[in-house]
C-alpha positions as CSV (number, residue, x, y, z in Angstrom):
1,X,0.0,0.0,0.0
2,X,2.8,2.7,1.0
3,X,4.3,1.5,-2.4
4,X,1.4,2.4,-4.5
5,X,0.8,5.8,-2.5
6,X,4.4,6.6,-3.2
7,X,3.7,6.0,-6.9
8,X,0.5,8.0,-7.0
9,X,2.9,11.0,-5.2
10,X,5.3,10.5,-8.0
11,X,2.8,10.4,-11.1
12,X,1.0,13.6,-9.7
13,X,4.1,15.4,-9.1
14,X,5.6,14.7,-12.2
15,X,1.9,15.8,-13.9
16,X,2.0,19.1,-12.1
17,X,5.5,20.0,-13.5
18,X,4.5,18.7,-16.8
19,X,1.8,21.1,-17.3
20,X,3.4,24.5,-16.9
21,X,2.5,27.9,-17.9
22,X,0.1,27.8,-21.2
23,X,0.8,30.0,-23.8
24,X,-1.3,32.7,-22.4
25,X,0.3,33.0,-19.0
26,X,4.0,32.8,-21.1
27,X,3.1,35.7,-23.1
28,X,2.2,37.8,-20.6
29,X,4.7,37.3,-18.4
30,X,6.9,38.1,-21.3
31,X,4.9,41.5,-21.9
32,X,5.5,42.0,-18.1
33,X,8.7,41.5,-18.3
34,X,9.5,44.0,-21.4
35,X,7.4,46.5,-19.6
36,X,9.5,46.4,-16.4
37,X,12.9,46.9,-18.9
38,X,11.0,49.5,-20.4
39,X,10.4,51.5,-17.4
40,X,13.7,50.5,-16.5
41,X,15.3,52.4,-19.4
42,X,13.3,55.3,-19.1
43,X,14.2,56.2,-15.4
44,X,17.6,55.3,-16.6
45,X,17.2,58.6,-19.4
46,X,16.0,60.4,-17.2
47,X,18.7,60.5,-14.3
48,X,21.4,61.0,-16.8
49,X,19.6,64.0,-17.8
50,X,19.2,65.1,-14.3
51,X,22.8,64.7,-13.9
52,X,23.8,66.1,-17.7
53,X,22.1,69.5,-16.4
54,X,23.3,69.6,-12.7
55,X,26.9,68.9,-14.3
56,X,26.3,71.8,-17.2
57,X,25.1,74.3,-13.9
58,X,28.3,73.9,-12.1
59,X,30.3,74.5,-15.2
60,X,28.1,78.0,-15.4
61,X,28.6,78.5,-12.5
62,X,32.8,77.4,-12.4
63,X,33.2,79.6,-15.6
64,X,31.2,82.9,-14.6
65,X,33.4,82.6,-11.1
66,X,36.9,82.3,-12.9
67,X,35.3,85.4,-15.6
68,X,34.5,87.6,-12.4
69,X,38.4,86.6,-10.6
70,X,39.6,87.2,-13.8
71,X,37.9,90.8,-14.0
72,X,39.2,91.9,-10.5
73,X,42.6,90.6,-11.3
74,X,42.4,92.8,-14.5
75,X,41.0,95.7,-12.6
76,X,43.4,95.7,-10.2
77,X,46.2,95.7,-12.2
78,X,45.0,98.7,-13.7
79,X,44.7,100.6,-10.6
80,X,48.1,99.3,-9.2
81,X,49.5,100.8,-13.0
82,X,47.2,104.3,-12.3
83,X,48.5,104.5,-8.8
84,X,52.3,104.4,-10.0
């Protein structure tokens, strides 16, 4: 008896795993999938564009400081060469 119950176990396990997914359940998953990459992709875009303008802001803002040192420097030269 415990034989034949340990067969019946084995058949209905192995029937269960035979089955699988149908068609149905494969394509959407697969659709579920692509849409997750998707998504994926598009948050990737858009932090590298956060990042592209933060970086392009602190080069402003780099440039315009080493334009106004630059301007002092020249400006004080000039009154240093008035003053003599």
């Amino acid at each position: 008896m415990k034989k034949l119950l340990t067969m019946l176990m084995v058949a209905g396990i192995f029937s269960l795993v035979a089955c699988g997914p149908s068609e149905e359940e494969k394509a959407a998953a697969e659709a579920e999938a692509a849409a997750a990459v998707n998504e994926l992709f598009d948050s990737m875009e858009e932090a590298i564009e956060e990042e592209t303008a933060e970086v392009e802001e602190a080069t402003e803002e780099v440039a315009t400081e080493e334009a106004t040192t630059e301007e002092a420097a020249a400006t004080e030269e000039t009154h240093e060469e008035e003053a003599h």
